[in-house]
Biotite code that builds the C-alpha atoms (Angstrom):
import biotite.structure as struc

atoms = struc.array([
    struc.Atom([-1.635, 30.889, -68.039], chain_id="A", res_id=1, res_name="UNK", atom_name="CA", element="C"),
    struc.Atom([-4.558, 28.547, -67.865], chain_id="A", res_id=2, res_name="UNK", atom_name="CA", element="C"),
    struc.Atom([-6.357, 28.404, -64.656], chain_id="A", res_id=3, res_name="UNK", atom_name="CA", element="C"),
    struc.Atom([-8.171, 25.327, -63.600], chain_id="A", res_id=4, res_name="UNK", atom_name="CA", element="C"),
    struc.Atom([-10.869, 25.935, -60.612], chain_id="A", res_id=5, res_name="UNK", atom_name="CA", element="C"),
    struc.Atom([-10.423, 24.566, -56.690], chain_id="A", res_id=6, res_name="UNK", atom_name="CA", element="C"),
    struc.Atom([-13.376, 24.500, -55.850], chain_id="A", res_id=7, res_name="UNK", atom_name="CA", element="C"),
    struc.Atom([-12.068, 20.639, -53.994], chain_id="A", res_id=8, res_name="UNK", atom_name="CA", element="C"),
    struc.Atom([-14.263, 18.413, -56.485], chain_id="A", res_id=9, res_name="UNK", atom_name="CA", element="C"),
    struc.Atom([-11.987, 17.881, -59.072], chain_id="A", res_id=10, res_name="UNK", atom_name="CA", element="C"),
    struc.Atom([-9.491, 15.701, -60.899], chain_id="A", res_id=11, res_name="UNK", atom_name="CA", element="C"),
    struc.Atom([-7.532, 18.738, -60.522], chain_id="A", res_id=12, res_name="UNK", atom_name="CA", element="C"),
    struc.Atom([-4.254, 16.396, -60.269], chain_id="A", res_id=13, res_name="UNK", atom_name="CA", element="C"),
    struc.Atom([-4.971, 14.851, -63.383], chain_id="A", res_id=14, res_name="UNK", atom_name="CA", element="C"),
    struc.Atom([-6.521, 17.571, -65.571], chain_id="A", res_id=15, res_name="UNK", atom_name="CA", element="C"),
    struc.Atom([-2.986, 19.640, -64.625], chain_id="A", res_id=16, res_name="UNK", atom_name="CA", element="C"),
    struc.Atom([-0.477, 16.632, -65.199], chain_id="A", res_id=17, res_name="UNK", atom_name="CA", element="C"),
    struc.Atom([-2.418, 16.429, -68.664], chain_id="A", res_id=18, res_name="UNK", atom_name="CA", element="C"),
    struc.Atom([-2.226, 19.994, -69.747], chain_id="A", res_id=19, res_name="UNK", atom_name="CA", element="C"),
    struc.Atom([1.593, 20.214, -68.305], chain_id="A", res_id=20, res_name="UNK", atom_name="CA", element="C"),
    struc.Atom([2.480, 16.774, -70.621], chain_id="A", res_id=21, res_name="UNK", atom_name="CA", element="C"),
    struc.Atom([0.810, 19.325, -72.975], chain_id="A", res_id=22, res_name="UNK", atom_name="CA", element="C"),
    struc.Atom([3.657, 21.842, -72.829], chain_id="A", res_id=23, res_name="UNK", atom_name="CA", element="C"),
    struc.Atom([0.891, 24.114, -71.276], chain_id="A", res_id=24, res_name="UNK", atom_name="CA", element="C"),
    struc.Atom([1.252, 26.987, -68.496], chain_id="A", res_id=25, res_name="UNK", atom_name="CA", element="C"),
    struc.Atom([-1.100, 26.531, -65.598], chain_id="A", res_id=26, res_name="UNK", atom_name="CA", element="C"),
    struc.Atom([-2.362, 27.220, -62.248], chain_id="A", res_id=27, res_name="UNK", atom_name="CA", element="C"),
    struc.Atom([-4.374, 25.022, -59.635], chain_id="A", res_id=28, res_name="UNK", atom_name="CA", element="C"),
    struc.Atom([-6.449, 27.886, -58.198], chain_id="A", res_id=29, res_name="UNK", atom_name="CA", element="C"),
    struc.Atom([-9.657, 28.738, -55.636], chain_id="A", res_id=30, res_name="UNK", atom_name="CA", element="C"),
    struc.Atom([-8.771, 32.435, -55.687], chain_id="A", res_id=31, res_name="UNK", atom_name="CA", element="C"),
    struc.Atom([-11.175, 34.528, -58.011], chain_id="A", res_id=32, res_name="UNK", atom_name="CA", element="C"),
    struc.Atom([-8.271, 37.024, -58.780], chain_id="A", res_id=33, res_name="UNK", atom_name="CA", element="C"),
    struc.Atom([-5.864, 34.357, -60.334], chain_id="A", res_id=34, res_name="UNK", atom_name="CA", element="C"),
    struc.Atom([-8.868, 32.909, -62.583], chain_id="A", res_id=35, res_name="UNK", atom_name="CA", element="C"),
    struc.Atom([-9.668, 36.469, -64.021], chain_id="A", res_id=36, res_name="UNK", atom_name="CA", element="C"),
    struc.Atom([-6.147, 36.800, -64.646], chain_id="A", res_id=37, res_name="UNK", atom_name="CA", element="C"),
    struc.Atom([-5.807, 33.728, -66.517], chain_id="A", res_id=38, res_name="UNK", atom_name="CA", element="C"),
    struc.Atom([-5.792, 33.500, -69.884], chain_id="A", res_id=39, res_name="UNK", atom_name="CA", element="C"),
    struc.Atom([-7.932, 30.595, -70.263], chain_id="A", res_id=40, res_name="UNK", atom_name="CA", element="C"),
    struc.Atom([-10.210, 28.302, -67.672], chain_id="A", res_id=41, res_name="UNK", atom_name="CA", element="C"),
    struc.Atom([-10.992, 25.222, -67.056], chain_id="A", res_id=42, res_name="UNK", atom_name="CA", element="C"),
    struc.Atom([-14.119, 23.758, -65.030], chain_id="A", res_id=43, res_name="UNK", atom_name="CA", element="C"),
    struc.Atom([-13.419, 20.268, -63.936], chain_id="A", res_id=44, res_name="UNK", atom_name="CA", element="C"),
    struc.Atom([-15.595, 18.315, -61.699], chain_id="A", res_id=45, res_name="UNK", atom_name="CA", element="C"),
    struc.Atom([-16.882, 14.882, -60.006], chain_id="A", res_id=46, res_name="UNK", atom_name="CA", element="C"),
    struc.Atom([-19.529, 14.380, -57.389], chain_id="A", res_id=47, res_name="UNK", atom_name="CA", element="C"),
    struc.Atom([-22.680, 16.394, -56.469], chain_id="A", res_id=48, res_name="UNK", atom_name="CA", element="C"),
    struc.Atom([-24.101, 19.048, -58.069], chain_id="A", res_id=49, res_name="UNK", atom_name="CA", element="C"),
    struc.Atom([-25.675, 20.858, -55.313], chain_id="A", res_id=50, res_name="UNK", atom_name="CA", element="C"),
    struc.Atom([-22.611, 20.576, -52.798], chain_id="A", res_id=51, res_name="UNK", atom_name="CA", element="C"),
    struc.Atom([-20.216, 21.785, -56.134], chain_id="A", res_id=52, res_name="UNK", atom_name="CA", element="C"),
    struc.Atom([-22.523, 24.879, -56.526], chain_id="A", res_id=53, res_name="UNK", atom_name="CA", element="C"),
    struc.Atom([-22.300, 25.792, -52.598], chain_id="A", res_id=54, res_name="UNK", atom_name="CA", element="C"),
    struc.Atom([-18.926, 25.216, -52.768], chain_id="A", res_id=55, res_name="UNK", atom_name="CA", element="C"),
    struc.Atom([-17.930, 27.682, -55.990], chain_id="A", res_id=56, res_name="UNK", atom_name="CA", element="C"),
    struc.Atom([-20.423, 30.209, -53.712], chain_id="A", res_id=57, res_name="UNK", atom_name="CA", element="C"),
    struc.Atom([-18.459, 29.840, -50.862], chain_id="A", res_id=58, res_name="UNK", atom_name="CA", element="C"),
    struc.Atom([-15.533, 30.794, -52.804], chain_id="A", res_id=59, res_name="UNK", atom_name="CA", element="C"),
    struc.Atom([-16.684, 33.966, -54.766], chain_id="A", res_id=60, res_name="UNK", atom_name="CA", element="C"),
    struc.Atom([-15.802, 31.336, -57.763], chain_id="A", res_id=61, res_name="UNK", atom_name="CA", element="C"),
    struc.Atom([-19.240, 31.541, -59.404], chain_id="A", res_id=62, res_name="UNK", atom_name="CA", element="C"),
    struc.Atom([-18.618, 34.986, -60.240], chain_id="A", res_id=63, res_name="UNK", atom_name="CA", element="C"),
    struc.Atom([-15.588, 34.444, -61.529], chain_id="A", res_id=64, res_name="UNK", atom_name="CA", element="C"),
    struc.Atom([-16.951, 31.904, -64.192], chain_id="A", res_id=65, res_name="UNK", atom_name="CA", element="C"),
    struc.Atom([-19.454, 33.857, -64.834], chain_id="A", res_id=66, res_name="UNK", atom_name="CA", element="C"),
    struc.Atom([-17.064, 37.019, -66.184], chain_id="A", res_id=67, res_name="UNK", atom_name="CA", element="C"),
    struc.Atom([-15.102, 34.685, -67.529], chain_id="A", res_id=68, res_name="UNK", atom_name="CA", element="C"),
    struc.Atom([-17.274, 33.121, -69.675], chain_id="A", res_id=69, res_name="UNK", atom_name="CA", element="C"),
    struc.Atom([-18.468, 37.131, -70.598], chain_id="A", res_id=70, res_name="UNK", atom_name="CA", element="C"),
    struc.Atom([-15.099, 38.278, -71.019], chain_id="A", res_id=71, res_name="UNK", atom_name="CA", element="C"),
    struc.Atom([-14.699, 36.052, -74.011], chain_id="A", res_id=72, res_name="UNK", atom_name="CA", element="C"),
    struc.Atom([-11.575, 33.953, -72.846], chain_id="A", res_id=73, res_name="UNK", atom_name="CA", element="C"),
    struc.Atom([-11.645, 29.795, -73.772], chain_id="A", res_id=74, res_name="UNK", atom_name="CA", element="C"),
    struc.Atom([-13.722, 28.381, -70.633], chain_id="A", res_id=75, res_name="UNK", atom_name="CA", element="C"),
    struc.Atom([-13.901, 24.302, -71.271], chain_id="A", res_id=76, res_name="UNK", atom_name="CA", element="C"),
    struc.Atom([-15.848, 22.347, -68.692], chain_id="A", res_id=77, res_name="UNK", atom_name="CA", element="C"),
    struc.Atom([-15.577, 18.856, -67.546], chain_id="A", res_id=78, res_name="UNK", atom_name="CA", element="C"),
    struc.Atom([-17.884, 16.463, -66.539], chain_id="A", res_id=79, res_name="UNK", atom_name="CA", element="C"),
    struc.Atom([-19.668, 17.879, -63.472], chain_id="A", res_id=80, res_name="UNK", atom_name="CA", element="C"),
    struc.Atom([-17.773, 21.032, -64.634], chain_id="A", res_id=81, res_name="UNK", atom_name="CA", element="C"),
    struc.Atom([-20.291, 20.828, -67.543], chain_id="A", res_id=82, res_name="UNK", atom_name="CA", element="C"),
    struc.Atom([-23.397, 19.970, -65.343], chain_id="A", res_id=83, res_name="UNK", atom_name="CA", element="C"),
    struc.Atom([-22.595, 23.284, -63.642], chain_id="A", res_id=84, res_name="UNK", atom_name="CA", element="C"),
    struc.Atom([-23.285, 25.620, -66.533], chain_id="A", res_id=85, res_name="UNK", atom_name="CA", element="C"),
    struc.Atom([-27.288, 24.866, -67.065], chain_id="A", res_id=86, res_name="UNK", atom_name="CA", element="C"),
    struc.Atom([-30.004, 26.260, -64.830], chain_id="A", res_id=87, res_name="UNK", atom_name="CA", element="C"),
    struc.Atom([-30.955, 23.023, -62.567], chain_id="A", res_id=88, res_name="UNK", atom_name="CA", element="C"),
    struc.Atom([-29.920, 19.544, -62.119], chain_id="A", res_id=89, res_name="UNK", atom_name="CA", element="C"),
    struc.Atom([-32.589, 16.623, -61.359], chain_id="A", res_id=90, res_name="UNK", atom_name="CA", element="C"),
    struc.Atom([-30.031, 15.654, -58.740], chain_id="A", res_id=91, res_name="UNK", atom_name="CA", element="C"),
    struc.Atom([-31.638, 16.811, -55.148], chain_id="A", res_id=92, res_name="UNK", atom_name="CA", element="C"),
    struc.Atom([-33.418, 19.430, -57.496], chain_id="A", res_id=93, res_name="UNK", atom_name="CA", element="C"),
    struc.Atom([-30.250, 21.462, -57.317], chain_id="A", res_id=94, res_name="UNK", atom_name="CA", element="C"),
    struc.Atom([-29.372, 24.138, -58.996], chain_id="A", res_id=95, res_name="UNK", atom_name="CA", element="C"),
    struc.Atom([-27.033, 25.082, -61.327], chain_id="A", res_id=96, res_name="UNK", atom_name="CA", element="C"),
    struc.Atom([-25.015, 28.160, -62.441], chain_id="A", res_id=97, res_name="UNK", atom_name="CA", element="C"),
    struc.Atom([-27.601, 28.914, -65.196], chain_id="A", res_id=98, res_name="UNK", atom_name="CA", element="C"),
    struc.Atom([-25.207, 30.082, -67.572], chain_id="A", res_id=99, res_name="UNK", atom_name="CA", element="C"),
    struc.Atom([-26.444, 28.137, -70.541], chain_id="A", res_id=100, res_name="UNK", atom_name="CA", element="C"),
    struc.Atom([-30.511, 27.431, -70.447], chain_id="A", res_id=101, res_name="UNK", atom_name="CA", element="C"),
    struc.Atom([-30.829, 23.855, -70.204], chain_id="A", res_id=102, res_name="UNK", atom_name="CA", element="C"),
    struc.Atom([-31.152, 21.264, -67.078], chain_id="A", res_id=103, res_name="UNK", atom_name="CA", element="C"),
    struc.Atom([-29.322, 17.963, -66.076], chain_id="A", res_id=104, res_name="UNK", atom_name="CA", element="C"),
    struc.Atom([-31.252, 14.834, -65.916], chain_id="A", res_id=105, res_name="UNK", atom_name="CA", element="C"),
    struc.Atom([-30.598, 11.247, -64.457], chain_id="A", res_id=106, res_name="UNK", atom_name="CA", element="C"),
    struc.Atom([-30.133, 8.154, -66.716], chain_id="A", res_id=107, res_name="UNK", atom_name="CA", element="C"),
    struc.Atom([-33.507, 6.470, -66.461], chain_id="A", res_id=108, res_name="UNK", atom_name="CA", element="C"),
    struc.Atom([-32.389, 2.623, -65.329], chain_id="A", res_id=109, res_name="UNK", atom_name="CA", element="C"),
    struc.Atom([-33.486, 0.064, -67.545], chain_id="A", res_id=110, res_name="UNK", atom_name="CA", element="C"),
    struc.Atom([-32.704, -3.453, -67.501], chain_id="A", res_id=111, res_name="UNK", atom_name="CA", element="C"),
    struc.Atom([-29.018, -4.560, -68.161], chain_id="A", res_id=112, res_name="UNK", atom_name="CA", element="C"),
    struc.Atom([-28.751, -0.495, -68.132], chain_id="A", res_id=113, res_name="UNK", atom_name="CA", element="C"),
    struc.Atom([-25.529, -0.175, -65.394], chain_id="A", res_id=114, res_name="UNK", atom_name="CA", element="C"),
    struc.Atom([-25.994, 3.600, -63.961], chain_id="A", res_id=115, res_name="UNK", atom_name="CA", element="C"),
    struc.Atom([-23.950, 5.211, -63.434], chain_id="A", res_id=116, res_name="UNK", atom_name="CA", element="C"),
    struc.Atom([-22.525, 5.136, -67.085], chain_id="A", res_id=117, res_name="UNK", atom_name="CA", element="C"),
    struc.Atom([-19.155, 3.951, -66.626], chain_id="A", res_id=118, res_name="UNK", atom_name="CA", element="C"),
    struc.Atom([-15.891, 2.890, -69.084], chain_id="A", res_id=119, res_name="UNK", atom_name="CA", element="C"),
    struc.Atom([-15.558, 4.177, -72.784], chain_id="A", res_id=120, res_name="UNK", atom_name="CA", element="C"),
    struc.Atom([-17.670, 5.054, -75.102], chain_id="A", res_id=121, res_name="UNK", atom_name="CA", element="C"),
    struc.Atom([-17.451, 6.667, -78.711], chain_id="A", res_id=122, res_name="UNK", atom_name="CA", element="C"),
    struc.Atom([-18.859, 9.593, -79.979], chain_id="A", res_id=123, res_name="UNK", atom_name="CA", element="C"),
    struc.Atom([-21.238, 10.507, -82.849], chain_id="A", res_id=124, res_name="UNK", atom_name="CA", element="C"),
    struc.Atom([-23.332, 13.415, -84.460], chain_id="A", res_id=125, res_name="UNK", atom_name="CA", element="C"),
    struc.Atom([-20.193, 15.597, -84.342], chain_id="A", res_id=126, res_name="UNK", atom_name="CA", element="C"),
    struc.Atom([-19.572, 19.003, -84.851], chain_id="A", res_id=127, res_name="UNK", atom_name="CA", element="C"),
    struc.Atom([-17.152, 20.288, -83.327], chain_id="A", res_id=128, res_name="UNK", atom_name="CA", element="C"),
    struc.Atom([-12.964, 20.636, -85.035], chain_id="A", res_id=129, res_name="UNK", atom_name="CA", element="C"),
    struc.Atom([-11.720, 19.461, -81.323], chain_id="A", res_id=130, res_name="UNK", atom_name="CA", element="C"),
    struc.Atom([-13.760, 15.750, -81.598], chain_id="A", res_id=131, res_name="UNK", atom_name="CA", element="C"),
    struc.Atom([-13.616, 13.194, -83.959], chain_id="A", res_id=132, res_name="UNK", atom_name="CA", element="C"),
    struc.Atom([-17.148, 10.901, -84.460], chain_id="A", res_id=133, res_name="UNK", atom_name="CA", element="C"),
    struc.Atom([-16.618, 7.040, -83.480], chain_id="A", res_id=134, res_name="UNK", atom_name="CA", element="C"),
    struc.Atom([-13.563, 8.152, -80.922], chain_id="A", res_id=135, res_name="UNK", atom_name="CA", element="C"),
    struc.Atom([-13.890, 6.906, -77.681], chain_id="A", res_id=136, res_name="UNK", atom_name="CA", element="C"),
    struc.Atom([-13.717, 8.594, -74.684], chain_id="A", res_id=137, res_name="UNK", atom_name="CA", element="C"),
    struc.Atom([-13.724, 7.834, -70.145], chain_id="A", res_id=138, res_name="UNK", atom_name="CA", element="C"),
    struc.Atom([-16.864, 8.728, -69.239], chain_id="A", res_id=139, res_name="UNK", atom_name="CA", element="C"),
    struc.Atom([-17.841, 8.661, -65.471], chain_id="A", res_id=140, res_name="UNK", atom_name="CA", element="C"),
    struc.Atom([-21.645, 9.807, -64.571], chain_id="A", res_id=141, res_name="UNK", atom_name="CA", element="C"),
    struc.Atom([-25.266, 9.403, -63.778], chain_id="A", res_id=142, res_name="UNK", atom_name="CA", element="C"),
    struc.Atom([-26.596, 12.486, -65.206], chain_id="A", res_id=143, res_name="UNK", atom_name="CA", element="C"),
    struc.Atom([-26.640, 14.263, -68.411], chain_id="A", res_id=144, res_name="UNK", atom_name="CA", element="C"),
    struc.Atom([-27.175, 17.658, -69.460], chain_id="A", res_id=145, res_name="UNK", atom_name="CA", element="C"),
    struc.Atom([-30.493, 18.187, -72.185], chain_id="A", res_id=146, res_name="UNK", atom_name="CA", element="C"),
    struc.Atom([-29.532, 21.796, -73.694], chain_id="A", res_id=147, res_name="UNK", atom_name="CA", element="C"),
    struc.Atom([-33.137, 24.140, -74.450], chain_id="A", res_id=148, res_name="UNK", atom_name="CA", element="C"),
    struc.Atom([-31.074, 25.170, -77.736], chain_id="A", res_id=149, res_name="UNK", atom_name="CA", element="C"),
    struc.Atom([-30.071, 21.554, -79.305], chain_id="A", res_id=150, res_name="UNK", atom_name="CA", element="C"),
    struc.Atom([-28.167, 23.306, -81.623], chain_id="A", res_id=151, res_name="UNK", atom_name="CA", element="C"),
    struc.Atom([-25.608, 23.795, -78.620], chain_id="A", res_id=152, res_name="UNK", atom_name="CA", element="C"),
    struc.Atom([-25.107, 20.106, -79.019], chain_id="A", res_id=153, res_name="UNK", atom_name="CA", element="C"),
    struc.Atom([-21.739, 19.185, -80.641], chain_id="A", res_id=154, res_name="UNK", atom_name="CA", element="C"),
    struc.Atom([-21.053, 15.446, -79.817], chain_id="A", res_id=155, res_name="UNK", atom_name="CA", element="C"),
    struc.Atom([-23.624, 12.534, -78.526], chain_id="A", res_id=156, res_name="UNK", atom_name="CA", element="C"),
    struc.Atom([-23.101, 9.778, -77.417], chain_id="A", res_id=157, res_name="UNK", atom_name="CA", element="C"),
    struc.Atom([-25.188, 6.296, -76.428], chain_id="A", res_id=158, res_name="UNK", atom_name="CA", element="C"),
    struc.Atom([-25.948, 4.660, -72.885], chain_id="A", res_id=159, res_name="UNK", atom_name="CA", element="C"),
    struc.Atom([-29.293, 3.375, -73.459], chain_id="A", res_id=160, res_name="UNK", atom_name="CA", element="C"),
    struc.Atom([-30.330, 5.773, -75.543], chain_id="A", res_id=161, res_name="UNK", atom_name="CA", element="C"),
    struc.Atom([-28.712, 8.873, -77.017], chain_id="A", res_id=162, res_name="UNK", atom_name="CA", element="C"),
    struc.Atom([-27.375, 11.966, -75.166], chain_id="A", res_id=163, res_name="UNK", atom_name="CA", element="C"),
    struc.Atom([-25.549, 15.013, -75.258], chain_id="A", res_id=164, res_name="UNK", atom_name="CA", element="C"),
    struc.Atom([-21.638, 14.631, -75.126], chain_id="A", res_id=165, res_name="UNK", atom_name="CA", element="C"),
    struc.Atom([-20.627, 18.006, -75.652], chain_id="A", res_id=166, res_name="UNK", atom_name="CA", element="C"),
    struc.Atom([-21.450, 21.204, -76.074], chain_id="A", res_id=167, res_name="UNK", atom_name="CA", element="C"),
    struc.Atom([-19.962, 24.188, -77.655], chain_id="A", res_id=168, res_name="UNK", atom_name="CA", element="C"),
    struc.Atom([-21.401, 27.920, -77.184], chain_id="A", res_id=169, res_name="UNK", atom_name="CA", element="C"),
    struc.Atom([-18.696, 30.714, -78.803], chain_id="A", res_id=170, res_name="UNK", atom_name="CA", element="C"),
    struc.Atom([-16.035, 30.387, -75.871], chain_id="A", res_id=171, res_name="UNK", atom_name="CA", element="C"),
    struc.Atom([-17.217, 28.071, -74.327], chain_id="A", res_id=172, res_name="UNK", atom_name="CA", element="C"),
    struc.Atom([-16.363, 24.274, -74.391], chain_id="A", res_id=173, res_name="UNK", atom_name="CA", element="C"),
    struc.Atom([-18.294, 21.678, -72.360], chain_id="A", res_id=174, res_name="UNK", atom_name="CA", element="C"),
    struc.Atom([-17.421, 17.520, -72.614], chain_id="A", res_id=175, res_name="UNK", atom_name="CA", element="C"),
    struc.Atom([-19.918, 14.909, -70.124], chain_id="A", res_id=176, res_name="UNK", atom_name="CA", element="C"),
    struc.Atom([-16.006, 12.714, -70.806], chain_id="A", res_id=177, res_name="UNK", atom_name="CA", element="C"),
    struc.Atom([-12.774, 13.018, -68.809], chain_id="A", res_id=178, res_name="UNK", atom_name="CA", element="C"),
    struc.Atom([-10.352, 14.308, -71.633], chain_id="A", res_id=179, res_name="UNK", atom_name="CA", element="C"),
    struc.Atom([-7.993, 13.904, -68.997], chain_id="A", res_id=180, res_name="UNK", atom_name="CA", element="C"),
    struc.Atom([-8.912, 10.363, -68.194], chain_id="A", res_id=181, res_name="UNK", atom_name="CA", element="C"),
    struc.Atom([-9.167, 9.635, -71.872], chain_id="A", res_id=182, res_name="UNK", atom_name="CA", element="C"),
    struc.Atom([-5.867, 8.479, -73.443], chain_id="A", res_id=183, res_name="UNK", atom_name="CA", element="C"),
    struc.Atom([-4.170, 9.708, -76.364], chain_id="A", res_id=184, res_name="UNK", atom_name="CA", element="C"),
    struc.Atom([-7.694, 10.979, -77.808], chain_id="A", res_id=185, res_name="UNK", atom_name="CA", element="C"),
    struc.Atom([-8.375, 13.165, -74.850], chain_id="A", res_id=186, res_name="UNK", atom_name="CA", element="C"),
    struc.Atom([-4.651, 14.730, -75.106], chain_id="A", res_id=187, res_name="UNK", atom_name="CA", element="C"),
    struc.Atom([-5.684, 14.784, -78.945], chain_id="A", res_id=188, res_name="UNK", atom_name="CA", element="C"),
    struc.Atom([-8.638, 17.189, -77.779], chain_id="A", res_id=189, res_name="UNK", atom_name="CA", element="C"),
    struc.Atom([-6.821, 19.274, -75.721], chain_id="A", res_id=190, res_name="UNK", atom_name="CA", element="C"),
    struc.Atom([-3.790, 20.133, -77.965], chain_id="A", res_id=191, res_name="UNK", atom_name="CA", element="C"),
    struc.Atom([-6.538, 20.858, -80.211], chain_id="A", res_id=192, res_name="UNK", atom_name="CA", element="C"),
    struc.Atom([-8.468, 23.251, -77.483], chain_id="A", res_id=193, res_name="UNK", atom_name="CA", element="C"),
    struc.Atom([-4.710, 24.840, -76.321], chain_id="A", res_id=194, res_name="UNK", atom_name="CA", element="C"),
    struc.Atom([-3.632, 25.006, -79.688], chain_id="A", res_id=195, res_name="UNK", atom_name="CA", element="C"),
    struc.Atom([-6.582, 26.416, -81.725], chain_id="A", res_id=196, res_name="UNK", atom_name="CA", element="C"),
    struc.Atom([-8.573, 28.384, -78.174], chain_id="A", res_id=197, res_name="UNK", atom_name="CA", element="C"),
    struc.Atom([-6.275, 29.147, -75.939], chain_id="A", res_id=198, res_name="UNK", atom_name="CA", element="C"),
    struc.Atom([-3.197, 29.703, -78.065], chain_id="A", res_id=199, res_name="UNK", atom_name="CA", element="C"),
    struc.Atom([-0.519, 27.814, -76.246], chain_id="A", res_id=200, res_name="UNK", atom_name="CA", element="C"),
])
């Protein structure tokens, strides 16, 4: 069973009709005891960082990341799912779950620069056997997260100038994209992540 967080800022909807296409087993769920349960997790996300934060408080949620990152399972993140895991967002100076050591910063605006970063965009730089360089992918955000360990970086991507795309630390899976949101290369990515992390 693979659990994907209500914490009610999510393309839950869409991440689940995605997976379930997928042939995968899974659960909509804001109760901490189904997501340790779970097999697997997923983190989606859209809006603010410092409301999404109170809001996986409120729930006893950010706990229940937190051991399941520790307990080894697959964890992927989406989007503001991803923003989550790093220690402080430049968005209201909020915090974040500090699970990786990094911070989220805002796309400095530019001329001809549109923010926030909106449509598809391709990836390069990549190292990661779930993403393929020069694929394109729905990307929907203003902020982006800037790792302390670069070597966590597994994908970038370009809006202006270069930035991190994705993320990998041992279980854990992070994309700025909507794999959901992202055609038949974001169902490519997560047959790959089901198939090869959490074993569906």
């Amino acid at each position: 069973m693979i659990a994907i967080v209500d914490y009610e800022m999510g393309n839950l909807g869409s991440v689940a009709k995605a997976l379930k296409w997928l042939g995968a087993d899974t659960v909509i769920s804001s109760d901490p005891a189904v997501i340790d349960q779970s097999e697997a997790v997923i983190l989606p996300g859209v809006g603010a960082m410092e409301y999404a934060v109170t809001r996986l408080e409120a729930l006893g949620l950010d706990q229940a990341v937190q051991r399941t990152v520790a307990s080894g399972k697959p964890f992927l993140g989406i989007c503001l799912g991803m923003q989550l895991m790093f220690q402080s967002s430049e968005e209201g100076r909020a915090r974040g779950l500090g699970i990786l050591p990094g911070h989220v910063r805002r796309f400095e605006q530019s001329p001809g620069l549109k923010i926030p970063h909106m449509g598809w965009n391709c990836l390069d730089e990549v190292d990661d056997s779930h993403l393929t360089a020069g694929e394109y992918y729905y990307f929907v955000h203003s902020y982006y997260c800037v790792p302390d360990d670069l070597g966590l970086t597994v994908a970038r991507s370009s809006h202006g100038s270069s930035f991190t795309a994705a993320v990998r630390q041992d279980n854990i899976l992070l994309t700025q994209f909507h794999p959901e949101k992202s055609g038949d290369a974001g169902l490519r990515l997560l047959r790959s992540w089901l198939d090869k992390e959490a074993k569906q």
